[in-house]
C-alpha positions as CSV (number, residue, x, y, z in Angstrom):
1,X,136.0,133.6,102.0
2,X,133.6,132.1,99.1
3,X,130.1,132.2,99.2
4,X,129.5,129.3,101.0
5,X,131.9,129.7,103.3
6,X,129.8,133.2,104.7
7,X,127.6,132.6,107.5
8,X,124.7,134.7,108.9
9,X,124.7,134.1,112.9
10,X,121.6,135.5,115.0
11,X,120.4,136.8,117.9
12,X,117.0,134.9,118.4
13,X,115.0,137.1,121.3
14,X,112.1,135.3,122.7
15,X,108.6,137.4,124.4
16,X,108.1,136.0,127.5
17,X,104.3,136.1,126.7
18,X,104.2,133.7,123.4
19,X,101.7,130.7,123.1
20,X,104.5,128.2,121.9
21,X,108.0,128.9,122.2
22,X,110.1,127.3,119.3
23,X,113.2,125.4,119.0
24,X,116.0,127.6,118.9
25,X,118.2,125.1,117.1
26,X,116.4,124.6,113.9
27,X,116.2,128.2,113.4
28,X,120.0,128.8,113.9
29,X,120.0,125.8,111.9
30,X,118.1,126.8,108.9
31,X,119.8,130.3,108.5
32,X,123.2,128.5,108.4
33,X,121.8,126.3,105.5
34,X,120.1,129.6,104.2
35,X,123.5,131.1,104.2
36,X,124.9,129.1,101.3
37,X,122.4,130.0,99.1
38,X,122.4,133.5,99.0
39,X,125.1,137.0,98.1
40,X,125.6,137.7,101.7
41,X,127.3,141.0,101.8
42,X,131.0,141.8,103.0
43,X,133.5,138.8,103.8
44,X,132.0,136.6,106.7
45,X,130.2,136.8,109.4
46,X,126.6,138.5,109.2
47,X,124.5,138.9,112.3
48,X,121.2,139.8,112.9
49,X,118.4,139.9,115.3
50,X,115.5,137.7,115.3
51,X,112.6,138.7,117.2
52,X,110.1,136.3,118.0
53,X,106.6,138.4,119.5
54,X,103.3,138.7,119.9
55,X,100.1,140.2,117.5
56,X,100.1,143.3,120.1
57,X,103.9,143.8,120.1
58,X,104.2,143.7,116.1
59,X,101.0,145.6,115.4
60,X,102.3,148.5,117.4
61,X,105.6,148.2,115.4
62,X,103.6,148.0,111.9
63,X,101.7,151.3,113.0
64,X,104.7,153.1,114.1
65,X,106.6,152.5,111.3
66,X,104.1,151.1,108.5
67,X,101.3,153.6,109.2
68,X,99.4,149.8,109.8
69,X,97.4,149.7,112.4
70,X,97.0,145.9,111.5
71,X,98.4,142.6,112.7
72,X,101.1,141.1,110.5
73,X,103.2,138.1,110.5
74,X,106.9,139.7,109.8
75,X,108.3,143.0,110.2
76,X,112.2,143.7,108.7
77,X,114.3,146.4,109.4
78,X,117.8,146.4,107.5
79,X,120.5,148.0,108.8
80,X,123.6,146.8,107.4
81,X,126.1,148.8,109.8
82,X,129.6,147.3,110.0
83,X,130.0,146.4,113.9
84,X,133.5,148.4,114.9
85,X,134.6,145.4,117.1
86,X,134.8,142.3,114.4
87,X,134.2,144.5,111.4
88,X,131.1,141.7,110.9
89,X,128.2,143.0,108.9
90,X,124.7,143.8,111.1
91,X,122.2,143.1,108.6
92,X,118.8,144.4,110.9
93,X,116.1,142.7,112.4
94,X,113.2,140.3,111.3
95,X,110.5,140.6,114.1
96,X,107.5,137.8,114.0
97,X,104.5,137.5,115.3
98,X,104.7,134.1,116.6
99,X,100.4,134.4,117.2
100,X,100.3,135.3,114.1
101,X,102.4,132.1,112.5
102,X,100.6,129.7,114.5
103,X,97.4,130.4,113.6
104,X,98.3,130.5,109.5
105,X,100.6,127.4,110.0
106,X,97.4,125.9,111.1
107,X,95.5,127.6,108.2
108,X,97.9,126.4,105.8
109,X,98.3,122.5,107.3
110,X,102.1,122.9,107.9
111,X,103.7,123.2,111.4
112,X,104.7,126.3,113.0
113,X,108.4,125.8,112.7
114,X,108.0,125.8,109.1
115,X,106.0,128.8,108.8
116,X,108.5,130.6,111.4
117,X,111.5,129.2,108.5
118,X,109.1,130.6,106.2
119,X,108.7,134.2,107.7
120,X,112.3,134.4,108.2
121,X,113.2,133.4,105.5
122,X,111.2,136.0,103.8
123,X,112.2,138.8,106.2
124,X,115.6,138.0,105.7
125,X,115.2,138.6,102.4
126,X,113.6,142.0,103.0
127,X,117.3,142.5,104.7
128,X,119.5,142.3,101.7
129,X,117.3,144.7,99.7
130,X,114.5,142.5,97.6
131,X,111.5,143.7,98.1
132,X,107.8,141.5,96.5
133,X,106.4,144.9,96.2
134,X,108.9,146.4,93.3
135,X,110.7,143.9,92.2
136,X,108.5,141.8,89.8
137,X,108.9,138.8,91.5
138,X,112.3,138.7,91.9
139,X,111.5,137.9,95.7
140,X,109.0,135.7,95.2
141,X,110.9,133.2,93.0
142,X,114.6,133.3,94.9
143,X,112.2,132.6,98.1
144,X,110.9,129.3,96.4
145,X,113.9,128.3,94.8
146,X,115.6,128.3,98.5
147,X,112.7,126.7,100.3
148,X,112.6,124.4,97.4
149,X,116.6,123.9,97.6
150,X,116.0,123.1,101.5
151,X,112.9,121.1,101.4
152,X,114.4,118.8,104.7
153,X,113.4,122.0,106.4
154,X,109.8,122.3,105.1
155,X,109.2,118.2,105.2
156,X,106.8,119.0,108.4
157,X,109.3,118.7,111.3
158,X,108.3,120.6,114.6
């Protein structure tokens, strides 16, 4: 299977307490264009978990396992654990505040399903291993050549 042809397919969970609940689609969407643009590990299919929460739900998270007892916008957790039953790769979870990304969407002028593509994109990232603390930058430039590379995503829809 080439590198286009592997494909990361989520798990999107939705709080039943968020402000504004998000299309599904464009998310599913966007990781499937995301796909083709990065070194997914092992041969296909990669799953993961999306979480899609609330400023209490990940500011718990970030103090239990940040030692931050602050409010954040995305929260990874890489796993990367063969599942026995399709030998597909679990690559972890991205949990987002969706509080959180509405309020900087409106900060920034964008909409929130951009911002949500945005944090995901960036907590995928934080999945396979980059990290914008360490790497000098590494993170930070592969994140705006992809957002750059799938601008229709970013071009203020939803």
């Amino acid at each position: 299977m080439s590198k286009s042809e592997k494909m990361i397919v989520p798990e999107i969970i939705f709080r039943d307490d968020l402000p504004k609940l998000p299309e599904i689609g464009s998310l599913t969407e966007f990781l499937r264009d995301v796909s083709g643009r990065l070194e997914l590990p092992g041969s296909g299919i990669c799953r993961m978990e999306v979480v899609l929460t609330n400023n209490e739900e990940i500011q718990q998270l970030n103090r239990d396992y940040r030692n931050l007892n602050q409010v954040t916008d995305v929260l990874s957790f890489p796993d990367g654990d063969i599942l026995p039953e399709t030998d597909e790769i679990f690559l972890g979870s991205v949990v987002i505040s969706v509080e959180r990304a509405e309020k900087q969407s409106g900060e920034i002028g964008h909409s929130l399903g951009e911002e949500l593509k945005f944090l995901l994109l960036h907590g995928l990232l934080h999945l396979l291993g980059y990290d914008h603390e360490e790497d000098d930058g590494e993170m930070v430039v592969l994140q705006r050549n992809i957002k750059d590379a799938l601008s229709a995503h970013f071009s203020g829809g939803e």
